[in-house]
N, C-alpha and C positions, 0 to 999 in steps of 0.2 A: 613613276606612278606606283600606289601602293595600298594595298584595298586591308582599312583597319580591321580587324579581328576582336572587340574586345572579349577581359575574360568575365572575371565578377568582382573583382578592385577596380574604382573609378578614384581619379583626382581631379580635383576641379580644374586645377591649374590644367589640365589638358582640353577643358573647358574655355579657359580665358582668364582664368581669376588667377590675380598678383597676390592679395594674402600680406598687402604691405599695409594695412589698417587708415589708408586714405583715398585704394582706386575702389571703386563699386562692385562687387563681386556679384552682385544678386544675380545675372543671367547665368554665371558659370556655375555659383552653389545649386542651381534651379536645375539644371542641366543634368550637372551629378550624381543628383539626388534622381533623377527619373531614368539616368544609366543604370543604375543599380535595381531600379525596379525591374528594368528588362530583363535583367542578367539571366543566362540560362539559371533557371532550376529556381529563382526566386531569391539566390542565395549573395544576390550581389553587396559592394558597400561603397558610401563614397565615403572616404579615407581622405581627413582635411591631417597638413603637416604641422610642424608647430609654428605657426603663425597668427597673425589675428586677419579676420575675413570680415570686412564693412559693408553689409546690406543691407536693403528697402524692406524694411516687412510686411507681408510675412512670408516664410521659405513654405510653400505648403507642398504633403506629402497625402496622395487623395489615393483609396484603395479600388479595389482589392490588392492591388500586387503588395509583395514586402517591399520596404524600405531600412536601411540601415547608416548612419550616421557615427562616423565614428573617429575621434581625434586621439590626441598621441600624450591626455594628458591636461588636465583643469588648468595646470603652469602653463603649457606650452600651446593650447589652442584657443583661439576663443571667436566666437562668433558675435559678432557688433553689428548691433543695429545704428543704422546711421541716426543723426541727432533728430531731436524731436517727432518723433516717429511714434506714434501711441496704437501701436497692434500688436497683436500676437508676435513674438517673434518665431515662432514655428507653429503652424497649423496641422495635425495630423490627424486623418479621417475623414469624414463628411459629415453630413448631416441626413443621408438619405438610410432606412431602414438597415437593420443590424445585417442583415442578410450579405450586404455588400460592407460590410466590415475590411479596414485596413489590416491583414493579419504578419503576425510575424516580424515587428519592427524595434528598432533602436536606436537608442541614440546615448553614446555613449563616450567617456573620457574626455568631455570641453568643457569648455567653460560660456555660457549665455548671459549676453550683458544688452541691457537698455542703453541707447546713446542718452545724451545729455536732453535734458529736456522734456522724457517722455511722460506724459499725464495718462497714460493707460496701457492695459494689456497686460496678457500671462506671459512669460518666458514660453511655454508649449501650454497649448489647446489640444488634450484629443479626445476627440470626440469619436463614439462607433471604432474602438479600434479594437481587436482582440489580440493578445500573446505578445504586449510591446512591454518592453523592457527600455528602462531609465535609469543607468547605473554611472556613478564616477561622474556628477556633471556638478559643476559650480555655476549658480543661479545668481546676478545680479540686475534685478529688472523692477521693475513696477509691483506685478503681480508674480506667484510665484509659478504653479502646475494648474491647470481645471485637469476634469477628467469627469466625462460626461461618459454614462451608460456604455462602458469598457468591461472588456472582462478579462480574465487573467492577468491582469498587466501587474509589472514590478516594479518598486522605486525604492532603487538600493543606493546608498553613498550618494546624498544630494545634499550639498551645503550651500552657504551663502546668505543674501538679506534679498529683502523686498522693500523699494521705500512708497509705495500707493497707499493712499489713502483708504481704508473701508476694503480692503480686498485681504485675499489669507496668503499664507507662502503654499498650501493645497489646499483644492477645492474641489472634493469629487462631488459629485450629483449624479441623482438617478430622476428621469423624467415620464418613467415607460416601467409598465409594471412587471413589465415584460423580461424586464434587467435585474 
């Protein structure tokens, strides 16, 4: 018997997720990603290895708490959305007033790819999110970033293509005058 402890490093694979780009990961990334949120102090991350991680989209990351996303590297990690799959592939934020803003997040050093097949969707949606940072990430998806009524946010070192139709590789908007 042995009663877990964690600290503020989360890996999915302690979750469940193989990270061999053909078993389904989406319940362990989902998991991950909301161990981190708890983590004492806000300060947590889930820490993908250098593997490819095949899931349903989309991974959503809904606040206030932080969230942090973080691989080992555009080469070495990549998160796949399985085939014909036409959503976001990462959701982060909500849609309810700024007040409850997702604050303090990242996502950082992977790489985000559409499976085969997908007819729509951003790579990341955030919407309502304050202080998030998007650095070192290679984009292969549909659409590229939105970035709905955010404030402070970064998007540093972001390469890659888009192949959708009628959509931009970024797309922020402001909907509220208030932003």
């Amino acid at each position: 018997c042995w009663v877990w402890r964690p600290g503020r490093d989360f890996a999915p694979e302690v979750f469940g997720a193989r990270g061999d780009g053909t078993t389904d990961d989406t319940t362990a990334l989902q998991a991950c990603i909301v161990a981190s949120q708890n983590a004492s102090g806000g300060q947590g991350v889930c820490k993908l290895g250098a593997k490819q991680y095949l899931f349903t989209p989309p991974l959503v990351v809904n606040g206030p708490a932080a969230a942090r996303i973080r691989g080992v590297g555009i080469y070495y990690t990549t998160l796949q959305s399985k085939p014909n799959q036409s959503a976001d592939l990462i959701q982060w934020g909500n849609t309810a007033p700024t007040a409850s803003q997702t604050q303090f997040g990242s996502i950082e050093d992977l790489a985000l790819t559409s499976g085969t097949g997908a007819t729509g969707g951003y790579a990341i949606s955030a919407i309502h999110v304050a202080d998030f940072t998007v650095r070192d990430v290679e984009i292969n998806s549909y659409c590229g970033i939105e970035d709905e009524q955010s404030n402070n946010s970064l998007y540093d070192h972001i390469s890659g293509y888009t192949n959708g139709t009628g959509c931009a590789a970024f797309y922020a908007h402001v909907t509220s005058a208030a932003q």
